[in-house]
N, C-alpha and C positions, 0 to 999 in steps of 0.2 A: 604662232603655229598651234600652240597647246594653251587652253586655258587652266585654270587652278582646276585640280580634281579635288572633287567629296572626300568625305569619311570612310564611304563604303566602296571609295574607288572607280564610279563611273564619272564620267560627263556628262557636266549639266544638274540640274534636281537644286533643290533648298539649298543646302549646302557645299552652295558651287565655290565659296572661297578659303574650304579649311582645310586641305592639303596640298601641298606641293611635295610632290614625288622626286629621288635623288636616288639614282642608283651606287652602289659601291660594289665592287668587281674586284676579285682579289682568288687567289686561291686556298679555300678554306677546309679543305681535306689533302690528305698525301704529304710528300718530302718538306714541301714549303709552307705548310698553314702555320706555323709561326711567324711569318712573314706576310701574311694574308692576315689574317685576325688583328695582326699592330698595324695595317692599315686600316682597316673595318674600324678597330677601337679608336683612331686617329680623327676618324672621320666622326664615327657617331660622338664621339666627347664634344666637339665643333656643333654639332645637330641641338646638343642637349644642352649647350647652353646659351645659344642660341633661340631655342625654342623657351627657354626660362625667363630670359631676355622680356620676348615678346617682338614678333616683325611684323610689321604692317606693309602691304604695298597696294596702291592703286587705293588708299584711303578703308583697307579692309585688313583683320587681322588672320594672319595666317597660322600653319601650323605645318613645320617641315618631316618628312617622314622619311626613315632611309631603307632603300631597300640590299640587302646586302646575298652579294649572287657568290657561287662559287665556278670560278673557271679552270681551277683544276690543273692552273699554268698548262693548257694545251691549246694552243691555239684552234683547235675547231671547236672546244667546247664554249672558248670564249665569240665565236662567235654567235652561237646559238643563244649563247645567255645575253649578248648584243641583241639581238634581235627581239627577243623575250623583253628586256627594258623596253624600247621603242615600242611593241605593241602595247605594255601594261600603260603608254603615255607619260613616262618619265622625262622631266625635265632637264636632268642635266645627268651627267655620272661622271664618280670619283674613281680614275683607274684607267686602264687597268694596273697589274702589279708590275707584269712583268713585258718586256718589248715583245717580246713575242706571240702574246696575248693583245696587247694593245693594238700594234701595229694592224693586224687584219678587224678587230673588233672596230677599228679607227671610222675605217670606208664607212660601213653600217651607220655609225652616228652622223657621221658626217651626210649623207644618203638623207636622213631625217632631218638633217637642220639642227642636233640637239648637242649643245656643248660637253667637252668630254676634258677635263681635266687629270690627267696623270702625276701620280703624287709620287711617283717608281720609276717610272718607264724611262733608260737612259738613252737609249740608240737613236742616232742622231735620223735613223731611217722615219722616223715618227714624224715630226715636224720636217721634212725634207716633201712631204706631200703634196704640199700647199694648200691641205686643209686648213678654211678656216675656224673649223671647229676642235682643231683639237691644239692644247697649250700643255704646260707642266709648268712646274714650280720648284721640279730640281734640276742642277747644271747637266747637260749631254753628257755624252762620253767622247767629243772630241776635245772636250776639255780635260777629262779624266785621264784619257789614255795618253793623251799628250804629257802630264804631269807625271804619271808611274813609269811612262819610256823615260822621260827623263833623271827620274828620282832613282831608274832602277842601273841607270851606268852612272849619274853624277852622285849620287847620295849612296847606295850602295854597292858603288864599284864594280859594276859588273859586267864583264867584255862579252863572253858568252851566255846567250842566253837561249834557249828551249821554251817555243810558245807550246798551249794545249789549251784548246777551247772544245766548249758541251755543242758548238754548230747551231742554237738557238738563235733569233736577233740581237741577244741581249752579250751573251761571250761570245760570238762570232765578230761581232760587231766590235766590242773595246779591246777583243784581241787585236784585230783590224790597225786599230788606231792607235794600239801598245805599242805594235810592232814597227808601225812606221814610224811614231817616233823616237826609240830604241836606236832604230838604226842610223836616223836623222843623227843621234847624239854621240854615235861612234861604235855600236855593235853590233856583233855579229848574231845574226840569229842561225843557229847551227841547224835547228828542229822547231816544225811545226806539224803538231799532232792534233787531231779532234777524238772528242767521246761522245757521250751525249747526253742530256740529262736527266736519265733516270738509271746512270750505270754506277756500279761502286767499287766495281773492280779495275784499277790501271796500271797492274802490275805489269803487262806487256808495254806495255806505253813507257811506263816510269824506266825498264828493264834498258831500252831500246834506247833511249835519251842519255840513259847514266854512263853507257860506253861514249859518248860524244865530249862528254868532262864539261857540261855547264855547270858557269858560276850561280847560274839564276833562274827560276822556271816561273812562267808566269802563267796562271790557271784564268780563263775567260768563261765566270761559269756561278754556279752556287754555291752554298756551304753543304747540302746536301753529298756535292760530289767533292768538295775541296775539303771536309773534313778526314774521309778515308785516304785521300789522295798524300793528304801530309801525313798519316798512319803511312802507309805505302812507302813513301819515301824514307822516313825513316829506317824503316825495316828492310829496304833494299841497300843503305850504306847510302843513299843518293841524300850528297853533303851539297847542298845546293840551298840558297834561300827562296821559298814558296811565296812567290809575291799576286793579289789579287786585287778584285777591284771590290765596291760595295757588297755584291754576292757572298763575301768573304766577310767582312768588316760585322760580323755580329756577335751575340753569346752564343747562340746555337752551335755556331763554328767551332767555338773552342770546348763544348760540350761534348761535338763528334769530334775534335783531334785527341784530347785530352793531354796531356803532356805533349805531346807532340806538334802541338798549337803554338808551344815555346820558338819564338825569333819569326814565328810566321809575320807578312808585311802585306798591307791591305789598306786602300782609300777608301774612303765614302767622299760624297759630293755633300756641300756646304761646312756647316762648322761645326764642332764637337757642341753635341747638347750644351755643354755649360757656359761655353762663349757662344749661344745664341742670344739675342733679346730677351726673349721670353721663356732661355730655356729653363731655366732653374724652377720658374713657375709651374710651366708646362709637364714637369720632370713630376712633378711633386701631383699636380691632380690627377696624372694621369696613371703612375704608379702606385696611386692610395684605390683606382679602380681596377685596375687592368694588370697589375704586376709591371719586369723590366721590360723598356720599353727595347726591343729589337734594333729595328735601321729609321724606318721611311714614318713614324707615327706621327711627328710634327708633322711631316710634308701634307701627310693627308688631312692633319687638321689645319693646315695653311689654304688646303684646296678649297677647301669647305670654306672658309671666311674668305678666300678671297671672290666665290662663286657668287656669295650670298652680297658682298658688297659688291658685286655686279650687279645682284638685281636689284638693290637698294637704290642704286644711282641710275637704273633702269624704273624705276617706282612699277614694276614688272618682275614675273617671272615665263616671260613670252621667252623662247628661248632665240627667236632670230633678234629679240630686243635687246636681252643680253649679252649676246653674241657681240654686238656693238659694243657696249659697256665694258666688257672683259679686254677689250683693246687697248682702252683706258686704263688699265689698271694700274695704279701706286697704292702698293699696301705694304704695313710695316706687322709683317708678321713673325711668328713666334721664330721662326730661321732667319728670318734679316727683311729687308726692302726686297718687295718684290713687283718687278716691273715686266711687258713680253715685248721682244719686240715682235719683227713682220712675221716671223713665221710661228707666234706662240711660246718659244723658246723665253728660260729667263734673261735676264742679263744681271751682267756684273757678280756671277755667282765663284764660290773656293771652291778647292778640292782640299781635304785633309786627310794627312797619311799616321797610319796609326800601324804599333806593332806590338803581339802578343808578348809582355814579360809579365813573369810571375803569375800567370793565369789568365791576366784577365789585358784588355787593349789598351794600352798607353798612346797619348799623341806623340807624334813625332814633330810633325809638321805642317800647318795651314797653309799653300798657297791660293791665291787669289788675284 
């Protein structure tokens, strides 16, 4: 579809094989740009050495450039900034962050022909398209939510339980799939509430639930809104454990709850940095540039090597060529083996559950 772009960014001229254009999409202003920027910094660490590397394809030496967008986690902005890539003739993009950004940003590339890797994006609604442009490289959230339903009556006991999701793709969606299997595992769900993602007040919400007497509330949403939300709860006497999904699983989180972070209970998808492959490495170059590293920063530099080792085995960077190659994929990246199957989805990927003592996230427990 697209040849190698120039220097100066057009098609065609002398210097038709020294860039190859990569977009990253993330949201780099507002509640979540710490959560955008460690995908961005995930991504270009992947770019840069890479580019130090040296890649050649089609017998010519290239030179990868990333272009880094802000969507603002609102889905019409991430479309516009879809759109924007595609015309600038970007080859492939890393992202978006969040499902709900992804999910409509998806169509757009997919529309182009131009592979779109999410190194965030959990909802199972994403890959359920039957685009074949769009993959990821970390586990769904029907795996997640299946795990925390069940972790949250087997592991911590809990009969009653009060959902409350932001009504995004992304905590609509693993509430979704908390709930059903919560209930699958023997609970009651007494309450299901939504907010939305740019609110900070739940004191109606938390007020209304607390008379119901749940053992357990589970938040489908961000750290944005699940930091005050545990402030809240505390401060209402609601003696309940706070349990979340990735959204949750960061420092940020525990920045906005501050003491009140204590016993909170939250998964992320794949394995704790330290029991990755390459996470110790990973850990170390990327906090000697960037600071801690938040949630998704490997993922999106997994995106990036495994895009690149797409076009390597494509000796192209055509993106319908690619698009072939990326189906192919076995790569042993910095989070583990990573393969897709038919619908782009990983396989064979964990979930780990991790809980706020003494400040900071402890693991609890790997499944897989």
């Amino acid at each position: 579809m697209f040849g190698l772009l120039g220097g100066c960014g057009e098609r065609g001229g002398a210097d038709e094989s020294a860039v190859i254009r990569i977009g990253s999409v993330a949201p780099l202003t507002g509640p979540q740009a710490h959560l955008g920027k460690d995908n961005e910094n995930g991504a270009r660490l992947a770019i840069d050495e890479i580019n130090a590397e040296g890649l050649v394809l089609g017998g010519k030496p290239v030179r990868l450039e990333l272009i880094g967008e802000d969507d603002q986690a609102e889905p019409k902005t991430a479309t516009i900034v879809a759109q924007k890539l595609v015309d600038m003739g970007v080859q492939a993009v890393i992202g978006h962050l969040n499902s709900g950004t992804t999910i409509p940003a998806s169509k757009i590339y997919h529309d182009a022909g131009i592979p779109q890797i999410s190194p965030s994006a959990t909802a199972v609604a994403y890959t359920a398209q039957g685009y074949k442009t769009a993959w990821r490289v970390m586990t769904n959230d029907e795996q997640q939510g299946k795990v925390l339903g069940q972790y949250a009556v087997n592991g911590l006991g809990a009969r009653k339980i009060a959902v409350i999701d932001d009504r995004t793709a992304y905590g609509q969606g693993l509430a979704d799939q908390f709930e059903a299997a919560a209930k699958a595992t023997g609970a009651e769900i007494i309450a299901r509430e939504f907010t939305n993602d740019r609110a900070t007040d739940f004191t109606a919400i938390l007020t209304s639930i607390k008379g119901k007497g749940p053992d357990l509330v589970f938040f489908g949403g961000m750290d944005p809104q699940g930091g005050p939300m545990a402030k809240q709860m505390k401060r209402l006497g609601l003696n309940a454990v706070l349990l979340g999904g990735d959204g949750l699983q960061n420092a940020n989180f525990i920045k906005l709850a501050g003491a009140d972070a204590e016993g909170v209970v939250a998964s992320s998808p794949g394995l704790p940095i330290d029991d990755m492959p390459g996470g110790a490495e990973f850990r170390k170059k990327f906090e000697s540039r960037y600071g801690v590293i938040q949630v998704y920063a490997p993922y999106a530099y997994d995106a990036v090597q495994v895009l690149v080792a797409a076009m390597r085995r494509a000796d192209s960077s055509d993106p319908a060529i690619v698009l072939e190659a990326l189906a192919r994929t076995d790569h042993e990246g910095v989070s583990g083996p990573i393969r897709f199957d038919a619908k782009g989805d990983t396989t064979g990927g964990a979930v780990t559950l991790y809980q706020v003592k003494d400040g900071a996230w402890r693991v609890l427990e790997t499944v897989r």
